[in-house]
N, C-alpha and C positions, 0 to 999 in steps of 0.2 A: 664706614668703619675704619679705614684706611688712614683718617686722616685722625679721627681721633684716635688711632693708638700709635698714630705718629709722635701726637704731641700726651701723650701719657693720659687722657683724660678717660673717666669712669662714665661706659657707656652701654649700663646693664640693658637697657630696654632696646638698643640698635644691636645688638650683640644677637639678643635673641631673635629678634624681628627677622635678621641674615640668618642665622641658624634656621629658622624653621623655612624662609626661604627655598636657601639651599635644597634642605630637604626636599620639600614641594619640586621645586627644578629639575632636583634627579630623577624623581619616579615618573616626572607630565614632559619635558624635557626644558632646557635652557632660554628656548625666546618667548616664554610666558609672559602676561603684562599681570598690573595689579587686580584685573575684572578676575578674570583665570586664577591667580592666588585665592580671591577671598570666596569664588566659589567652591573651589576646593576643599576650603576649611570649612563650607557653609555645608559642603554635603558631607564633611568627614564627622562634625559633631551635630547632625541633625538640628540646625537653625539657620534662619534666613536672615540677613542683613537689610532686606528689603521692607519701607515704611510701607504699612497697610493704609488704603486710604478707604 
C-alpha cells in the first residue's frame, strides 16, 4: 500500500485487505502468515475455505 499512495493511485481493495489484516495481527499477534489470516476469518464468520472432495 506504500507504494501506491506514494504514487497517488486508488487502491480500495489493498487498503482494505491491510485494514482487516492489521486487525487480525493485533488481537493473534504480528508474525502470522496467510494460512493463520484466512482461518481466522474462516472461524470468525462460520465458513470453511476448504474444497470438499
Amino acid at each position: 500500500m506504500d507504494t501506491a499512495k506514494s504514487i497517488g493511485a486508488f487502491a480500495p481493495l489493498g487498503e482494505r485487505a491491510s485494514e482487516l489484516w492489521s486487525a487480525v495481527a493485533e488481537q493473534l499477534g504480528f508474525d502470522l502468515d496467510q494460512t493463520q489470516i484466512a482461518l481466522y476469518w474462516e472461524e470468525a464468520n462460520s465458513v470453511s475455505l476448504t474444497a470438499e472432495r
